[in-house]
N, C-alpha and C positions, 0 to 999 in steps of 0.2 A: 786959421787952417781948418777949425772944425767948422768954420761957415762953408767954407769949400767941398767938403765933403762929402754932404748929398748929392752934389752935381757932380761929382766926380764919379762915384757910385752909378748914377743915372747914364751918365757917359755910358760907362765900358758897360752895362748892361742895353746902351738903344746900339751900342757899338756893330753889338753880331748883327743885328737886327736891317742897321744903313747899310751893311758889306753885304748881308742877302738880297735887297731890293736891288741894289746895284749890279750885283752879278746876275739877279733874274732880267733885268734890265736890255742886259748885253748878251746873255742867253742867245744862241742862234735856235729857233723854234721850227720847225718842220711840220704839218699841218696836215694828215690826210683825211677823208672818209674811204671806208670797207663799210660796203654794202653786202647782208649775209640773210640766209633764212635760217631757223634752230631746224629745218629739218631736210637740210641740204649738207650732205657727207664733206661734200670738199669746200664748206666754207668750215665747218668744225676743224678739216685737218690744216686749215691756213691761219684759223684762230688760236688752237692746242698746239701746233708742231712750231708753225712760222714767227707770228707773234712774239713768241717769247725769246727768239731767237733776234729779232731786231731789237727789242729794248736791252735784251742785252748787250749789241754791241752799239746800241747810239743811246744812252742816258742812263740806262740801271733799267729795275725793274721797276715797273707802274703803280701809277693807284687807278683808281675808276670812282668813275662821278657817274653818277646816276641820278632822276626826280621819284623821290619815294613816293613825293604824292601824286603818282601817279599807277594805278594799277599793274600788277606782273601780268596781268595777261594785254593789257594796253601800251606797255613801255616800249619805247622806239628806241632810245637812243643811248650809249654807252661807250664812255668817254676814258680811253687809255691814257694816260699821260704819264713824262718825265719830266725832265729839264731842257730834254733835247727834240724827244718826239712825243707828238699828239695824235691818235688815229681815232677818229669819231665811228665807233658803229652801229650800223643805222638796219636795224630791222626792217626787212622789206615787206613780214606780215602784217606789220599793224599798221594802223592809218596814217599816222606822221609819218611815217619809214616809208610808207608803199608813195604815200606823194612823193616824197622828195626823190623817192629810187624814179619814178616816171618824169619829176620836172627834168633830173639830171639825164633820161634816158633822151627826153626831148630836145635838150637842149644840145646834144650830139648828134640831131635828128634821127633816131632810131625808131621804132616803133615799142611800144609797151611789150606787148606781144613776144618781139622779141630779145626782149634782156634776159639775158643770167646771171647767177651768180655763181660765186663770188664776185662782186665788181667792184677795185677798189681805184677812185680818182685821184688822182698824183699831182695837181694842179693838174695842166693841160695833157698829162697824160692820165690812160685807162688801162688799169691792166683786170685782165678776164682770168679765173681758172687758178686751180691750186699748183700751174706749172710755170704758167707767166707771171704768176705774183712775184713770186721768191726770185726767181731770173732776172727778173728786171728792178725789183726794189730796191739792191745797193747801190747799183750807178744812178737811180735818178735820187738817192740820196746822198750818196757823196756828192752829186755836182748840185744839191738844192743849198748843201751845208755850205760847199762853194761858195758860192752867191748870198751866202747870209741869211737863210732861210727860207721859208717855204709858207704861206698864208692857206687860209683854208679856198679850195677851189671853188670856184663862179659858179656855184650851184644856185637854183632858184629858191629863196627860200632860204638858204641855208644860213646866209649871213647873221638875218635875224636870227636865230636859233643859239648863235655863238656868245652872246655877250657878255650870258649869265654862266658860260660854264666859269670853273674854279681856275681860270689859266688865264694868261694876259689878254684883257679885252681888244677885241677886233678892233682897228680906227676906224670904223666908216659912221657919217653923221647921221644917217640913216636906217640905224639898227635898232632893234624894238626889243621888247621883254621877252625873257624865253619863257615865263612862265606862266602870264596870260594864254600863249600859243598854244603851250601844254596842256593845258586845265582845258582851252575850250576841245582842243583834240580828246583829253583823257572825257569831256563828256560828250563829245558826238558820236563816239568809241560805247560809251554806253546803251545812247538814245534807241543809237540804229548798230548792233552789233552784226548783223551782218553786212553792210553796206562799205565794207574796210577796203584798203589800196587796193584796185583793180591788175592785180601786178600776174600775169603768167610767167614766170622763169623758169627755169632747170633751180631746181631746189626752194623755190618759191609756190605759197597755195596763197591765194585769196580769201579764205574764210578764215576766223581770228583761232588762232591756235594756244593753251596754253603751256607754258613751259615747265617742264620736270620740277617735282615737290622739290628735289634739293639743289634747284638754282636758286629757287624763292630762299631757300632756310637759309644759305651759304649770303643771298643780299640782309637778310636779317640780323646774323650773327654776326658777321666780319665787315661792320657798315656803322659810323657816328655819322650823327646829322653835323648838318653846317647854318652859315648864319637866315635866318627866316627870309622870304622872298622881298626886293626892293620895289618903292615905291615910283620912282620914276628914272629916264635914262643915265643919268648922272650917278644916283645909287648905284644904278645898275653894272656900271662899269667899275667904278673906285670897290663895288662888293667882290667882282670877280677879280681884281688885283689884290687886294687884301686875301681871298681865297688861296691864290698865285702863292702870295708871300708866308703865309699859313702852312701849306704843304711844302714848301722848299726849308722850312727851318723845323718842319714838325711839332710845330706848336698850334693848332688844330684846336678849336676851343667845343667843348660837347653843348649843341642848344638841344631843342625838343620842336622838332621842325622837317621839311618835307626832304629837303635836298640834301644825299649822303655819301660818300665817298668812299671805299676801303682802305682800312686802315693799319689790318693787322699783315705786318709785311709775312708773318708766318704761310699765311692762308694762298692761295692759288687766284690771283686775281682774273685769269681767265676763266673759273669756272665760274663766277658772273653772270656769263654770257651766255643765256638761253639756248639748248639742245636738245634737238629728241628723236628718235627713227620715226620716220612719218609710214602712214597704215598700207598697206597693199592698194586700196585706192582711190589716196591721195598721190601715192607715185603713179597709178595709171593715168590720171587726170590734168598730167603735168604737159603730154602731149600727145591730146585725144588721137590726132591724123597718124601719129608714125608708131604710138605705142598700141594700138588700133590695130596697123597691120599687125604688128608682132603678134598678136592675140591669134588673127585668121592663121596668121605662116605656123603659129604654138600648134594649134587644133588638126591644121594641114599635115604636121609632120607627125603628131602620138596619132592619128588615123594612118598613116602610111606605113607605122611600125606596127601595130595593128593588125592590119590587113597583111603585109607582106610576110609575118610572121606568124599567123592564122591560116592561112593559103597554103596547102601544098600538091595543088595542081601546077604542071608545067607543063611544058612543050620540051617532051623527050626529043624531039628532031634540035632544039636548042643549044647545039653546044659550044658555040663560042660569044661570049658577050661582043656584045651590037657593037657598031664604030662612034655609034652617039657618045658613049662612054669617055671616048678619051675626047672629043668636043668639052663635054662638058666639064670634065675633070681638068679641062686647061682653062677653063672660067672660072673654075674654083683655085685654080693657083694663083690667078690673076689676085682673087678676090683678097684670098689670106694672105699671099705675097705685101700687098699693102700694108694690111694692117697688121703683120709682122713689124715693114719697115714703119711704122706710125708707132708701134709701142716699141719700140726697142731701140728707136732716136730721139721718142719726144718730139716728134713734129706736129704740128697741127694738120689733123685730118682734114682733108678737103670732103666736107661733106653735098648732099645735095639738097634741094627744098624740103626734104622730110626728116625725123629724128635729128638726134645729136651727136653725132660719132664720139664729139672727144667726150663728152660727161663718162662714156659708154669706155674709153679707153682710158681715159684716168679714174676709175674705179677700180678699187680693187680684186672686182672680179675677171682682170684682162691678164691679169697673171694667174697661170694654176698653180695653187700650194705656195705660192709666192719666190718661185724659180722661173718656170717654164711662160712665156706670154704664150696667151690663147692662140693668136693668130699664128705665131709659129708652129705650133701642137698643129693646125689646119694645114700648114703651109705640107708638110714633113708628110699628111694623112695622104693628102691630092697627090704629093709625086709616090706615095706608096702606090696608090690606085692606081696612075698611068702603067708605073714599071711590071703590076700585076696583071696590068690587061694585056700586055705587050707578051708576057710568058702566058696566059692563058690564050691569044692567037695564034702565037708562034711558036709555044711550044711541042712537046710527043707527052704523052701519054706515060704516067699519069701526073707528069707537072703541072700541065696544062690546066686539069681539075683541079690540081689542088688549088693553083693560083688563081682560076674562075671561087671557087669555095673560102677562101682569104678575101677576094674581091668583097664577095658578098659581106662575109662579116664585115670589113671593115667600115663599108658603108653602113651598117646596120648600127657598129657602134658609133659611127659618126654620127649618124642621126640621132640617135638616144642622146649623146651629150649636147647636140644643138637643140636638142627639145629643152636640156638644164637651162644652157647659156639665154636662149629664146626667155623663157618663163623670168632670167634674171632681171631683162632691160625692162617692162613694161612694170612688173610689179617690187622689183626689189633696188635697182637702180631708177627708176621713174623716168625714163630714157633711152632711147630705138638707136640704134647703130646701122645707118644703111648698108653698110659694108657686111656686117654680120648676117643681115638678116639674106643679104644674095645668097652670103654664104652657108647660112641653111638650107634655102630652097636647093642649093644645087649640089649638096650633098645628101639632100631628100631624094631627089631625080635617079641621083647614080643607083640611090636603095632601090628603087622600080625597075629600073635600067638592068639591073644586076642581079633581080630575084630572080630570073628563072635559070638563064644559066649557072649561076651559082645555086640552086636545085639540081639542078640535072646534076650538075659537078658531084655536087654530095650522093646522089642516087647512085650512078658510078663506082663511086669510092666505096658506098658502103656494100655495093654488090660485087 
């Protein structure tokens, strides 16, 4: 009996150990990439808000893999994991990130040009935007869990890249080392530091950006290495399942090596993930053509307040504002009308060949004070205008002026707020809203349109 007793011992201690491989085994796995920039607003609120919000309801909360030996201002890639769900995020600043965001752009036949982000692929779906994300990620995950899971998507590129992570290795015979890949990226990243992913996005820059002091200290601190890098494919994969089986029993062995994990479940594994406000501009640079004009329509309209408000010459024969007025003041209902119903249902703006309306309406500067949407504030100003122009035609004296005198201001502080909202897109959102910017010009027009009679009005009044 006491010969038996080692083995028995050894049993019920490899016991836990066969019941974990067995259940990682049988694990249904789900497999995304999120594509993000650290200085792109709405992939931060899809990383920080969303994120955490799905590993909460499909596995628990994550660890993160990360290659330490790879520089923080060169690192591409960061890898969320459960038992259920996988989401690879993939830096589209830096070089690894910026190719694989262009081979994946390609391979949807898009142009580089124009991708955005946030862009996260779902196997063969794509979802854009920090509105489509969330709306669409539980149905294409309950039906992927459906199905048994979910592998990582037919990115170019990407396959390799997977083998070595710390999760069950990809089966294709075909798969290479991820850590050669890395190393020769982490030194071409060096050689030629400016020559990085050719990537223009909405929240995307091209020139290598580094990340906030306390993402580095947070991968510092809250980070053990793992086992040192494999010598050939067969390592390479039996390394990444032994990883697999590692973090699902939390027996994690500490080496002195490149590749590291998060460990301390206390710690916030999304802060991690590189963040930062990009500069006044770097957001204008985002869309030289449509954040361009906003610049001209910016300078068009603090001259037209300016002038119109330095000016007090009129045409005392003037006393009913002109018919142009209510023309144009029904082009501006059209305009806000819109993009009322755009922020206030969530639809996607149909925009035109220039700017990006929705970057511009899913930020949070499309709500005032964060009640009122902007577009509605315009929609409410435009039929103030008409109803005022209407009593200063057709009213007696002295309505008439007042409501010529009200016309006036209102336009006046119309404009003064579109010269804010104007200044927001090009330099603080990094992104032109076509819809907005009609709708400056054409409550610019009404302030010209309006200045003299509403002079005269007040001349009047005060006589």
């Amino acid at each position: 009996m006491h010969v038996l007793r080692p083995f028995v011992v050894s049993f019920l201690l490899l016991l836990p150990l066969v019941t974990s491989r067995q259940s990682l085994a049988q694990t249904e796995v789900v497999r995304v990439v999120l594509f993000f920039s650290p200085t792109c607003p709405h992939c931060h609120d899809v990383i920080q808000d969303q994120l955490p919000i799905f590993f909460n309801i499909y596995g628990g909360e994550p660890r993160v893999w990360m290659d330490r030996s790879v520089a923080d201002v060169e690192r591409s890639l960061y890898l969320m994991y459960n038992q259920q769900l996988e989401i690879l995020l993939v830096d589209v600043t830096r070089p690894l990130g910026g190719r694989l965001f262009i081979a994946d752009l390609e391979s949807h036949g898009i142009p580089p040009e124009q991708g955005s982000v946030p862009r996260m692929v779902f196997g063969n779906n794509v979802l854009i935007g920090g509105l489509e994300i969330p709306s669409r990620f539980h149905p294409l995950m309950r039906r992927a869990l459906a199905a048994g899971g979910l592998d990582w998507p037919a990115i170019p590129g990407l396959v390799e890249l997977t083998t070595a992570f710390p999760t069950a290795p990809v089966a294709a015979a075909d798969s290479q080392l991820v850590a050669p890949l890395v190393a020769a990226d982490s030194a071409a990243a060096r050689a030629q530091p400016t020559d990085t992913a050719d990537v223009t996005a909405p929240g995307a820059t091209a020139a290598p950006q580094t990340p906030p002091a306390d993402a580095a200290a947070t991968s510092a601190t809250h980070t053990a290495p793992q086992a040192p890098p494999v010598a050939d494919r067969a390592a390479a994969r039996e390394s990444a399942t032994e990883a697999s089986l590692d973090t699902s029993v939390d027996s994690a062995t500490d080496s002195a090596d490149a590749v590291a994990w998060v460990s301390d479940r206390s710690a916030d594994p999304f802060e991690v993930v590189p963040a930062r406000r990009p500069t006044m501009v770097e957001n204008l640079r985002r869309d030289p053509l449509g954040n361009g004009l906003s610049v001209v329509a910016l300078l068009g309209m603090v001259v037209s307040v300016v002038v119109v408000a330095a000016t007090k010459r009129y045409q005392k024969s003037w006393t009913r504002p002109p018919a142009a007025i209510l023309v144009v003041a029904f082009l501006g209902i059209v305009f806000a009308g819109y993009l009322s119903y755009v922020e206030t249902s969530g639809v996607t703006a149909v925009c035109g060949p220039v700017g990006d309306c929705n970057t511009v309406q899913q930020s949070e500067h499309a709500v005032l004070f964060g009640v009122v949407p902007v577009g509605t504030l315009g929609l409410l100003a435009y039929i103030a205008i008409v109803a005022m122009w209407f009593m200063a035609r057709l009213g007696s004296q002295p309505t008439a002026d007042y409501a010529g005198l009200l016309l006036l201001v209102t336009a006046f502080v119309g404009t003064v707020f579109s010269i804010y909202l104007t200044f927001l897109e090009p330099f603080v959102i990094g992104a032109t809203c076509a819809w907005c910017l009609a709708s400056s010009v054409a409550i610019t027009i009404l302030l010209w349109l309006s200045a003299g009679s509403g002079k005269a009005a007040w001349a009047r009044i005060r006589s």
